[in-house]
BALOBA-1460 file (C-alpha; in Angstrom, 3 decimals):
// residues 150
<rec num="1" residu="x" x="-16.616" y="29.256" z="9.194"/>
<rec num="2" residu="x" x="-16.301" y="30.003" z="5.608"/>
<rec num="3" residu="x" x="-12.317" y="29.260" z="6.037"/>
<rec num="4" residu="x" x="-12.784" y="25.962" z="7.563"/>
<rec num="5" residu="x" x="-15.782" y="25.024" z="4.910"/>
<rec num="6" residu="x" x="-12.472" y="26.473" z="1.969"/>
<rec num="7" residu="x" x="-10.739" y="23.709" z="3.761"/>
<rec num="8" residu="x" x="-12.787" y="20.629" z="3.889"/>
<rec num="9" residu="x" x="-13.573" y="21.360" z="0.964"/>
<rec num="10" residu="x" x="-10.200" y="21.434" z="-0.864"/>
<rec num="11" residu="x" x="-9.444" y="18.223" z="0.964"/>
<rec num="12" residu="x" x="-12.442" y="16.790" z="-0.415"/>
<rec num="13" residu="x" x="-11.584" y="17.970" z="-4.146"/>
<rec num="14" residu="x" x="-8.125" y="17.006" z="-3.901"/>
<rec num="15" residu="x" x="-7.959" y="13.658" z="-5.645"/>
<rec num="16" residu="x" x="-10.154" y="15.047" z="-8.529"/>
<rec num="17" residu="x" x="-7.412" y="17.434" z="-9.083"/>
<rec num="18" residu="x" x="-4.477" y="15.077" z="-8.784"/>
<rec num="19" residu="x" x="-6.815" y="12.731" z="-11.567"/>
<rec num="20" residu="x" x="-7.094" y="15.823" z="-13.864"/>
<rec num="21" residu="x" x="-3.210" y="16.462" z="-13.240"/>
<rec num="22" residu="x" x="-2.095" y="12.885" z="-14.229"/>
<rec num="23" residu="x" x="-4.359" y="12.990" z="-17.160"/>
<rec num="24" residu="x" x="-3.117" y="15.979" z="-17.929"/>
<rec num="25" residu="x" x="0.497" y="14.512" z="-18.282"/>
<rec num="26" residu="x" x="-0.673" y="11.745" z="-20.143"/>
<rec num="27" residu="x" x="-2.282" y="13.598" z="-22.716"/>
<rec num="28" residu="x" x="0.813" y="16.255" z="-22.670"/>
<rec num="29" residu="x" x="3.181" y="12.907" z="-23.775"/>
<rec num="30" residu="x" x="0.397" y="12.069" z="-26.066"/>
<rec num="31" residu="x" x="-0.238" y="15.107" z="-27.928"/>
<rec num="32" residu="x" x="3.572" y="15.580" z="-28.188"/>
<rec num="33" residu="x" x="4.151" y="12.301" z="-29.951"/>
<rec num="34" residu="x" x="1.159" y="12.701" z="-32.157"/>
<rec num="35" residu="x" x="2.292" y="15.819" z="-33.429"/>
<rec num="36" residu="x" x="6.100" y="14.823" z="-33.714"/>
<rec num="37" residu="x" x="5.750" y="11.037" z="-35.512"/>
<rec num="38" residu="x" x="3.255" y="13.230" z="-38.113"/>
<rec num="39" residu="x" x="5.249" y="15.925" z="-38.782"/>
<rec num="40" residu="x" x="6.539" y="16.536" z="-42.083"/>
<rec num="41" residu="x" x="9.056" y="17.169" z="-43.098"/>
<rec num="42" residu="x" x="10.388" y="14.097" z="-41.354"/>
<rec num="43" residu="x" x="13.122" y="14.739" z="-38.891"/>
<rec num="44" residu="x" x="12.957" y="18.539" z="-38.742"/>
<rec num="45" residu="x" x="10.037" y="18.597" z="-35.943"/>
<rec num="46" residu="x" x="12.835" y="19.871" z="-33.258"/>
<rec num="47" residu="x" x="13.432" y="22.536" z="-35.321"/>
<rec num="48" residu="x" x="9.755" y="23.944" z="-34.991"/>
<rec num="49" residu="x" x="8.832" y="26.129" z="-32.339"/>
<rec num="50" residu="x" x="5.517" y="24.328" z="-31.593"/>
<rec num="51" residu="x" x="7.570" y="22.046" z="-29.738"/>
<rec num="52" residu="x" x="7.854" y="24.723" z="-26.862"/>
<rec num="53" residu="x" x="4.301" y="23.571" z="-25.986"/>
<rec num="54" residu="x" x="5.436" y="20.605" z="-24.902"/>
<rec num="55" residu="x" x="9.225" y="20.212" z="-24.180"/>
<rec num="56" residu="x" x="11.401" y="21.865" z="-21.623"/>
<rec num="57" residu="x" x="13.346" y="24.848" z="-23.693"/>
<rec num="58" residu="x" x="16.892" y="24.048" z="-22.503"/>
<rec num="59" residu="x" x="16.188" y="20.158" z="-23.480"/>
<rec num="60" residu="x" x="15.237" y="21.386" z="-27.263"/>
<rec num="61" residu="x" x="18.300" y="23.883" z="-27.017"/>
<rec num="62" residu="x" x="20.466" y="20.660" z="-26.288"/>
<rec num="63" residu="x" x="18.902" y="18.357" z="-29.021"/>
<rec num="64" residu="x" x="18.800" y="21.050" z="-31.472"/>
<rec num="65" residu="x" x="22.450" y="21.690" z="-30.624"/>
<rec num="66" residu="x" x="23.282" y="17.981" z="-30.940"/>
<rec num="67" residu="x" x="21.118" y="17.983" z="-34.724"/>
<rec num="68" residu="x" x="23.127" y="20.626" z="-35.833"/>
<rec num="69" residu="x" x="26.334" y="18.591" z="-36.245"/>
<rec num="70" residu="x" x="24.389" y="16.189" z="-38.483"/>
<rec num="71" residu="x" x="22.621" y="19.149" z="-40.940"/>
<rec num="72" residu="x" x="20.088" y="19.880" z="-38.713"/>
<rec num="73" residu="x" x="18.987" y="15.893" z="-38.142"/>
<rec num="74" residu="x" x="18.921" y="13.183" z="-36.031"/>
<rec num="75" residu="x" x="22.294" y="11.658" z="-36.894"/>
<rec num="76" residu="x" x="22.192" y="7.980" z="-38.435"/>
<rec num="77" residu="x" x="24.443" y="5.374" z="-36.923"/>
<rec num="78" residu="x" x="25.310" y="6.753" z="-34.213"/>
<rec num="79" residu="x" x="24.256" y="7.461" z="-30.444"/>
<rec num="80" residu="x" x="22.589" y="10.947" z="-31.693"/>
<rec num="81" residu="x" x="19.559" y="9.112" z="-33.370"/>
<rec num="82" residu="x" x="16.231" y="10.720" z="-32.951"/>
<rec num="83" residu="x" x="16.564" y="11.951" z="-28.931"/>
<rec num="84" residu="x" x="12.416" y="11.811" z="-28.350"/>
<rec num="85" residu="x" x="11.872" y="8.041" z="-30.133"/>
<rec num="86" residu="x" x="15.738" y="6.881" z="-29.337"/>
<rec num="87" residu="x" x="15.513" y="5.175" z="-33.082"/>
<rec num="88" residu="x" x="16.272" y="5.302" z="-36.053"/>
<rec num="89" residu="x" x="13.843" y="3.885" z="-37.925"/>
<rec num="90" residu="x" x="10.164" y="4.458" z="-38.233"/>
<rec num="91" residu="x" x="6.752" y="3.077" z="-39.116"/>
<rec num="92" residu="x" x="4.496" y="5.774" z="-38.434"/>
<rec num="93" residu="x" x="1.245" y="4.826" z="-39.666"/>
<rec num="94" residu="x" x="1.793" y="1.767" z="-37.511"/>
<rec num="95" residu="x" x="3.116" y="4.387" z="-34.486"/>
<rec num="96" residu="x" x="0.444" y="7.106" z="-34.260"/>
<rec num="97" residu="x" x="-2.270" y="4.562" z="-34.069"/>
<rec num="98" residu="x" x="-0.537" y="2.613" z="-30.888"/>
<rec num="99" residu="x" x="1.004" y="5.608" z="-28.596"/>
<rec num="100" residu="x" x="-0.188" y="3.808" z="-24.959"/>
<rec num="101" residu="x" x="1.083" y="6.426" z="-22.043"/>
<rec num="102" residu="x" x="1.069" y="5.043" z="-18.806"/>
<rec num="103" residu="x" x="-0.523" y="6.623" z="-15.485"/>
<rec num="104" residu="x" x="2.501" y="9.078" z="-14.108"/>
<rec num="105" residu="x" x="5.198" y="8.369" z="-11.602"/>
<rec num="106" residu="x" x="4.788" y="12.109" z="-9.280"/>
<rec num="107" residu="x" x="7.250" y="13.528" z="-6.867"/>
<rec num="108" residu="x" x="7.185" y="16.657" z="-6.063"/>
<rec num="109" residu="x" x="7.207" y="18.956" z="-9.352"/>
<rec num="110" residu="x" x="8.691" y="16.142" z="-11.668"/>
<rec num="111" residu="x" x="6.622" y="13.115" z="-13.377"/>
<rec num="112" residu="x" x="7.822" y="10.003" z="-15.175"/>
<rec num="113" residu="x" x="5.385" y="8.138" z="-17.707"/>
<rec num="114" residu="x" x="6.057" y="4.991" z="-19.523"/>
<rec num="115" residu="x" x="5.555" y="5.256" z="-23.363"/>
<rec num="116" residu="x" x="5.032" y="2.459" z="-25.792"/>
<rec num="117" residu="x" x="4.521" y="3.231" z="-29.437"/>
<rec num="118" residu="x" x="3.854" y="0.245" z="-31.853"/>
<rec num="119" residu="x" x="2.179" y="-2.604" z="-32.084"/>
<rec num="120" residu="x" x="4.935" y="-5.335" z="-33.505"/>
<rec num="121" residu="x" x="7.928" y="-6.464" z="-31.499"/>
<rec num="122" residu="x" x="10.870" y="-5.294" z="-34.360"/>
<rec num="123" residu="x" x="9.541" y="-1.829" z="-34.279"/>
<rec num="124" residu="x" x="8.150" y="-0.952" z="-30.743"/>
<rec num="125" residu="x" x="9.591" y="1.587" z="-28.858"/>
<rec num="126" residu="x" x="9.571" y="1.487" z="-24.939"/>
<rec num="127" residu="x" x="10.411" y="4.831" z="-23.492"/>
<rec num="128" residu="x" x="10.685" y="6.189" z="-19.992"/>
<rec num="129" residu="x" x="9.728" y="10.527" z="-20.460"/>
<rec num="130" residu="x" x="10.470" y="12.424" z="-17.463"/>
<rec num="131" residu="x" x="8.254" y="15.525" z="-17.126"/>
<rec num="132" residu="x" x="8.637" y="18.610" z="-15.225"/>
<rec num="133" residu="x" x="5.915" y="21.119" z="-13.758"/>
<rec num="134" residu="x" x="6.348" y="24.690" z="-15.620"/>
<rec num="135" residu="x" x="4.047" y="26.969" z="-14.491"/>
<rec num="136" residu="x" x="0.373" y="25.283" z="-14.717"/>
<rec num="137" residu="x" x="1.843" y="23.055" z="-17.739"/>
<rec num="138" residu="x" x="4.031" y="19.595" z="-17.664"/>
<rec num="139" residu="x" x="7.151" y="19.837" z="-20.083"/>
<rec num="140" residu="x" x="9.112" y="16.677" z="-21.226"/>
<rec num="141" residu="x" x="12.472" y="17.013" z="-19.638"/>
<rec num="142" residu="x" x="14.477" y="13.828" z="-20.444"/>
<rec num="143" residu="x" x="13.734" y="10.624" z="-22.972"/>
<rec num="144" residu="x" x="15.296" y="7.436" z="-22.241"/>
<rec num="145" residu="x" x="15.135" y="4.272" z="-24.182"/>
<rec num="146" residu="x" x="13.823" y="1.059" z="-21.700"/>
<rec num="147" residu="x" x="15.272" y="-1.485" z="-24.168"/>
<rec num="148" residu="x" x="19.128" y="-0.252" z="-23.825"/>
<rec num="149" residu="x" x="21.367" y="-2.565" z="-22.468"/>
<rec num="150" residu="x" x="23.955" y="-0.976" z="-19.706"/>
């Protein structure tokens, strides 16, 4: 009896804890870019290790790697702009005020969440995050711009 009580009750509980993992995404993706549009010095965020809280380790290996070529940097001009905003421009007192995360996309292990950061057209960013489950916590695995053409 105590099994089949285990059960029902699991079943019963199980959209609370699907709610409490999407929010728990969602406020991943927004405590990430929180902390990395603040972070000073500007630009060198990748090269902290807090960032391990929140992103997959071989995804920073790979942007660090790619930063390296340009002193450490996102590179200017150039397809290796800042990988997590995919610009290369910023207005963050305008940005950390208007970071909207949407409700995750969930198959299996992975998650995808929309991101929009800004509040005027010329400097809004629109940006798809894929997420992946790592033990009990959600890592950001891939950054993609919506607005690129091709």
């Amino acid at each position: 009896m105590g099994k089949k009580f285990l059960a029902v009750l699991a079943l019963a509980l199980f959209p609370v804890l699907g709610m409490a993992g999407e929010f728990q995404i969602q406020r991943t993706v927004k405590a990430f870019y929180t902390w990395y549009i603040s972070y000073s010095p500007e630009g060198r965020a990748a090269h902290d290790d807090k960032i391990f809280d929140y992103v997959d380790a071989k995804t920073v290996k790979n942007v660090r790697a790619s930063y390296e070529m340009c002193d450490g940097e996102p590179c200017p001009c150039s397809i290796n702009h800042d990988y997590f905003l995919k610009a290369q421009d910023s207005d963050d007192a305008d940005w950390l005020k208007s970071i909207k995360v949407s409700k995750p996309l969930l198959s299996n292990r992975e998650a995808v969440v929309f991101v929009v950061i800004g509040t005027y057209d010329a400097m809004r960013l629109n940006l798809v995050v894929l997420l992946r489950k790592s033990g009990s916590n959600w890592k950001i695995v891939d950054v993609v711009d919506a607005k690129a053409d091709g």
